[in-house]
N, C-alpha and C positions, 0 to 999 in steps of 0.2 A: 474518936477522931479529934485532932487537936484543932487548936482555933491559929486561922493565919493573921496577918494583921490584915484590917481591914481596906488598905489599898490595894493588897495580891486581890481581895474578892471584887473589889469594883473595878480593874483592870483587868480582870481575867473576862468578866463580863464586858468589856468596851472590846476587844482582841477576837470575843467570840461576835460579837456585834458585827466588825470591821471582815469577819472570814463570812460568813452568811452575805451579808453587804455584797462585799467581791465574788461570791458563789464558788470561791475553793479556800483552803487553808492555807493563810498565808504563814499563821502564828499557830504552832504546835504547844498542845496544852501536858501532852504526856512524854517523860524520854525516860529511855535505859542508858547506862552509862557502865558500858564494858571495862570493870577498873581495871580487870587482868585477860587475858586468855589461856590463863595458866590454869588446866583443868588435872585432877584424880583421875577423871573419868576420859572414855573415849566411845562419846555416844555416836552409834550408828546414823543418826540423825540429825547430828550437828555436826556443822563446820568448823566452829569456832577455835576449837580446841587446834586442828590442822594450820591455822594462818600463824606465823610467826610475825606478831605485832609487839616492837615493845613498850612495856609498862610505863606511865611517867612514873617519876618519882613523887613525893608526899605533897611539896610544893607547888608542881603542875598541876596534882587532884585539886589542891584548895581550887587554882583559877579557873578549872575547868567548871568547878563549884558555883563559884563568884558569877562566873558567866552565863550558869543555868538559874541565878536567880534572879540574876537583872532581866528576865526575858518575861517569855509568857508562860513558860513550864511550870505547872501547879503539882503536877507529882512528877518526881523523880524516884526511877528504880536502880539501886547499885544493883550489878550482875557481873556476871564473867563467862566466860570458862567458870570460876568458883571464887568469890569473891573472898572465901573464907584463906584462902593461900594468900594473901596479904598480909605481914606483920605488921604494918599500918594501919592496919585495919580501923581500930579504934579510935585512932585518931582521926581518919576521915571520916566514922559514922557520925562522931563529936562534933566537929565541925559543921559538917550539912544539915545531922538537926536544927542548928540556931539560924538557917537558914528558911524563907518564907514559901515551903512547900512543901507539899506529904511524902515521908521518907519509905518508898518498900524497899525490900532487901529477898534479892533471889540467890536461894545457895539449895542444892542438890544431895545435902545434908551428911556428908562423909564425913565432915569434918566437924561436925553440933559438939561432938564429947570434948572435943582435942581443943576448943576454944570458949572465952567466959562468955556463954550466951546473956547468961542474966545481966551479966556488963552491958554488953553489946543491945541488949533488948532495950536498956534505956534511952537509947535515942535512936529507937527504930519504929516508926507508927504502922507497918505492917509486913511481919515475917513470913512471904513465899518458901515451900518447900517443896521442891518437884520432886514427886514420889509415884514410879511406874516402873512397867516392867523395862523401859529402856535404861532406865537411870539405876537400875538393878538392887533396888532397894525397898521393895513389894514390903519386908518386915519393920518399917516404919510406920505403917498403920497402926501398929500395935501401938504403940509408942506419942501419939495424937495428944493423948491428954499429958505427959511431958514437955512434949511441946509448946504447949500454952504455958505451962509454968512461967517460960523465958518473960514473960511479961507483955510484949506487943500483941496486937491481934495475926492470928497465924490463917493462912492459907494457903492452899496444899495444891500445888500447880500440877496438871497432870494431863502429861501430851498424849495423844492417842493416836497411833498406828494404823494401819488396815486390818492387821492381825489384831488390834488389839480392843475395840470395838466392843465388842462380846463380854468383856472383863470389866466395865469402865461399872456397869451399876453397882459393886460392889464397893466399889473404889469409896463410891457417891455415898452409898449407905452406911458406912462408917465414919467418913466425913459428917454427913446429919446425925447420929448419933452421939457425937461427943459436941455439936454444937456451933462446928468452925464451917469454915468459907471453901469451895473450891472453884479455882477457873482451869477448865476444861478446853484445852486448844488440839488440833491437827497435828501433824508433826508432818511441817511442810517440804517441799523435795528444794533441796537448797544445794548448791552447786558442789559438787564432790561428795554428795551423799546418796545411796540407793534413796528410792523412791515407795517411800513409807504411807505417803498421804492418802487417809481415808477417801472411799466416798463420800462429795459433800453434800449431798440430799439425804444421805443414810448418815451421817454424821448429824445434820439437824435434825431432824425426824428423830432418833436417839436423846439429842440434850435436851429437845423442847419436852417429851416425853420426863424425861428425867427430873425436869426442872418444876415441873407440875405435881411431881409424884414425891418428892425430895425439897418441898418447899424453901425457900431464904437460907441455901445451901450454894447452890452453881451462879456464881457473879457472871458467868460466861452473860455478855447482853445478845437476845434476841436480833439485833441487829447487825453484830457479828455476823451468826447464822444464815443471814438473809446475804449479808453479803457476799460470803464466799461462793454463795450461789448465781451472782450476778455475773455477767458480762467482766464488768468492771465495779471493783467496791472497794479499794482502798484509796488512802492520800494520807497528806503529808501531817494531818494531825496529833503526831505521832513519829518521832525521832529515836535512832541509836544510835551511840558516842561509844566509837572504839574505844581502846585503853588507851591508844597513844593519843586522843581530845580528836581524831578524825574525823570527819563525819561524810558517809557516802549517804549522797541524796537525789532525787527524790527519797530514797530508799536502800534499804542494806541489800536491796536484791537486785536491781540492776543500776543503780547508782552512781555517780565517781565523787571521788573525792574533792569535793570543791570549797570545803572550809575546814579551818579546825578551830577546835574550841575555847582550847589554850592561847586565839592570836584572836583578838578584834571582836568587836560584838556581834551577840548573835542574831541579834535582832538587824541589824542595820545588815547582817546578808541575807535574811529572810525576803528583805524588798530590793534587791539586788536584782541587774538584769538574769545572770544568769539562774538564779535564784527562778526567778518567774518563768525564764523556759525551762526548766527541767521540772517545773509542775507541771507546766504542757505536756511537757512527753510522758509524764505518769497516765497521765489521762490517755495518751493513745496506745500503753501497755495493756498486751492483751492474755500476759502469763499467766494470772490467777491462781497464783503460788501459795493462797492462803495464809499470811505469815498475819499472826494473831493482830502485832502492834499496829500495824498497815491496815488490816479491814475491819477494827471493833471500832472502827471511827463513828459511826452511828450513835455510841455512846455522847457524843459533842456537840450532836445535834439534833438530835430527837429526845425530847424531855422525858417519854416514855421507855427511850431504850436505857437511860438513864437510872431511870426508878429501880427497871429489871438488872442493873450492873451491880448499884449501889445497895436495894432494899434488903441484901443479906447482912450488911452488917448493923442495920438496926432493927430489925426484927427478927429475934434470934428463938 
């Protein structure tokens, strides 16, 4: 894990100070940044690929960049549809490296051979790979310890079904065998899509299981788990940035669009009125859609669910 400068760590600590303080998130420590929604695939379970949103060009990514570092975002994750369909690409991984916050990179892995990974790996501090049977690419297990070659630390994302449930220990056991990381999410029911999403008592009961038996393997945090089972367990700790810098918030699932990212800081709409009613109304959302980014908030605020997010990748 690389080292930020040391004012992202004592600001990110004042930001989480200031959210506990006010007893909700005002300042989100984690965001995705949908560079494209230009997807290979057409997963049963996702939206994304269905929305016709377009792409900014090279320029927009830098400020959308710019503006995710001047904030309180400590990790940022490039995603898409498939962030690999960008011939840009390189240039915005370049770019956000030199930027003060940990880079992941999620791609669905169609396209690993067709582009210079080991290039690419250089300024990516950790490669997600979603590999399941929805992403239709089960024979990439094989393939694990390649993976690693690319050079970043890899981690192998892997959404699980109602059907699919049953399958997932094996998943897990060859994940711990070569030594890598896996986070383990639902495949939540998200609008225009059938209705995939597991049991979540039989969903926890499973990873908690798994995570004991498959030691400093499943990043999934414990607190997740708990949540999805609550009433209510997500907030706004946790941001996604269309491709075009949009951002629907509270959240990507009932949300509207009320900034974007490419225009004005983002911080200065975080304490925004409208800003602070539409965290109210997350709070009186009662869908429980499970969407990973939304309810592993736990991780932010319990030093313990923390330990259980984080202690895969230093005890290996």
């Amino acid at each position: 894990m690389k080292k930020l400068p040391l004012h992202k760590y004592s600001s990110t600590l004042r930001y989480a100070f200031e959210n506990y303080t006010a007893g909700e998130c005002i300042y989100p420590f984690y965001a995705s940044f949908k560079v494209t929604h230009i997807c290979s695939l057409r997963c049963s379970f996702c939206n994304v690929w269905q929305e016709k949103v377009q792409d900014l060009p090279t320029e927009e990514v830098y400020k959308v960049i710019d503006n995710i570092a001047n904030s309180s975002i400590v990790v940022l994750s490039l995603e898409g549809g498939d962030p690999l369909m960008r011939k840009d690409l390189g240039d915005i991984l370049q770019y956000a490296h030199q930027k003060p916050f940990y880079l992941f990179f999620t791609t669905n892995g169609h396209l690993l051979d067709k582009r210079p990974m080991k290039e690419y790996g250089k300024h990516i501090d950790y490669l997600h790979i979603s590999i399941d049977e929805g992403h239709g690419n089960l024979s990439f297990f094989d393939r694990l310890e390649e993976f690693q070659s690319y050079g970043p630390e890899i981690c192998i994302q892997i959404v699980v079904t109602k059907d699919t449930l049953a399958t997932l220990e094996e998943k897990v056991k060859r994940v711990h065998e070569v030594h890598a990381r896996t986070v383990v999410m639902p495949a939540c029911h998200l609008d225009g899509t059938d209705d995939f999403y597991p049991d979540p008592q039989k969903f926890r009961a499973e990873l908690l299981r798994l995570k004991k038996k498959y030691p400093n393997t499943i990043t999934t945090p414990k607190g997740f788990l708990d949540n999805i089972n609550k009433p209510h367990g997500c907030s706004t700790s946790s941001i996604i940035i269309d491709s075009d810098g949009g951002l629907f918030y509270p959240c990507r699932t009932v949300g509207q669009r009320l900034y974007n990212f490419s225009q004005g800081s983002f911080m200065d709409f975080v304490r925004s009125p409208e800003a602070v009613q539409a965290r109210h109304e997350m709070k009186q959302c009662t869908r429980r859609c499970g969407w990973y980014q939304y309810f592993a908030t736990d991780v932010f605020a319990s030093p313990l669910s923390l330990f259980s997010s984080l202690s895969p990748y230093f005890f290996k």
